[in-house]
C-alpha positions as CSV (number, residue, x, y, z in Angstrom):
1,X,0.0,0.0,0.0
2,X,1.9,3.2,-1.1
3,X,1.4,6.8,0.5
4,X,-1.4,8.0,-1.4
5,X,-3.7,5.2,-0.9
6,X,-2.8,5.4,2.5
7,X,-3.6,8.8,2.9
8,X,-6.8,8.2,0.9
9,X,-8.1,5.9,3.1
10,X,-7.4,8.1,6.2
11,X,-9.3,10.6,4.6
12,X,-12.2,8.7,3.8
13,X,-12.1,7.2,7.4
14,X,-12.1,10.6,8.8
15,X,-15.0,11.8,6.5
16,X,-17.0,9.1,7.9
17,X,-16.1,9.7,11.1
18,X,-17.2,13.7,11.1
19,X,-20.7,12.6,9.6
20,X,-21.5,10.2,12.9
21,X,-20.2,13.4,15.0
22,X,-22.4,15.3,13.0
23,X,-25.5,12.8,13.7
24,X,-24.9,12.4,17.5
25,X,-24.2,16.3,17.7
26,X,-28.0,16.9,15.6
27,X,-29.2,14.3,18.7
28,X,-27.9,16.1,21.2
29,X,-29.3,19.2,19.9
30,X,-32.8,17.9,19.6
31,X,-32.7,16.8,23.4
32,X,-31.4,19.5,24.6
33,X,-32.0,22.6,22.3
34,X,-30.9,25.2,24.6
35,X,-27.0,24.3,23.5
36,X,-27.4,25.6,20.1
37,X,-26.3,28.7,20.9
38,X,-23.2,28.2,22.1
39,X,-23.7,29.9,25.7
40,X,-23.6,28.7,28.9
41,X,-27.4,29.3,30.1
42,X,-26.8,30.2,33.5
43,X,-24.2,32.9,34.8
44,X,-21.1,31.9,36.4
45,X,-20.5,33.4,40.0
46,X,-17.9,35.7,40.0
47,X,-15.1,35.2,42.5
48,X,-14.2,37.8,44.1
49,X,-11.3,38.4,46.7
50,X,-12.1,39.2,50.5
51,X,-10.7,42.5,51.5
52,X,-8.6,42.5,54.7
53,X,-9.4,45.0,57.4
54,X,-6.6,47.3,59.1
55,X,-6.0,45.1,61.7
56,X,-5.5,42.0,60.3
57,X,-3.0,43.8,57.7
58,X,-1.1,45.0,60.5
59,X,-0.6,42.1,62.1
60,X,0.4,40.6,59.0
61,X,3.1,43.0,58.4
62,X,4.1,42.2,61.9
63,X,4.5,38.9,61.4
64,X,6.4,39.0,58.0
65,X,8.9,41.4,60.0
66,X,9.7,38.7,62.3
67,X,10.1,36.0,59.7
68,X,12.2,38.3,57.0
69,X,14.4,39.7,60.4
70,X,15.2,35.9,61.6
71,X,15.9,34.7,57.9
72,X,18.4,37.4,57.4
73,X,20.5,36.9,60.9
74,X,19.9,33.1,60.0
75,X,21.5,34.0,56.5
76,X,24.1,36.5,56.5
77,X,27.1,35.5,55.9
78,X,26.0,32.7,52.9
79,X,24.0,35.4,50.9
80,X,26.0,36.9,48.3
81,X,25.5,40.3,47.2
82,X,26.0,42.0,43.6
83,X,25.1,38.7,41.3
């Protein structure tokens, strides 16, 4: 079987193959319509991010000051500087 009858016969297996998607998509339309037009019928819920009050920002920024102050003693001489 050389290249061309090899090709031929992929294309005539994929022609076939789009007609039964094109059957079972015609199905599904008919049972459920309301897909036809490509939209999702309900509206998504946004997410949306929770804003953080003063105080709790605060005592995040507290926090990150200890932990950045005892990583630097913990790393100063093996950082090097001017890479």
């Amino acid at each position: 079987m050389d290249h061309h009858e090899l090709q031929r016969l992929a294309r005539l297996g994929a022609h076939v193959r789009l007609g039964v998607r094109t059957h079972e998509r015609a199905a599904l339309l008919r049972v459920f319509p309301d897909l036809s037009n490509g939209r999702v019928p309900v509206a998504l819920p946004r997410w949306r991010r929770r804003r953080m009050s003063a105080a709790p920002r605060r005592a995040v920024s507290r926090r990150m000051t200890r932990y950045w102050a005892v990583w630097r003693q913990k790393n100063a001489g093996t950082a090097q500087r001017g890479a």
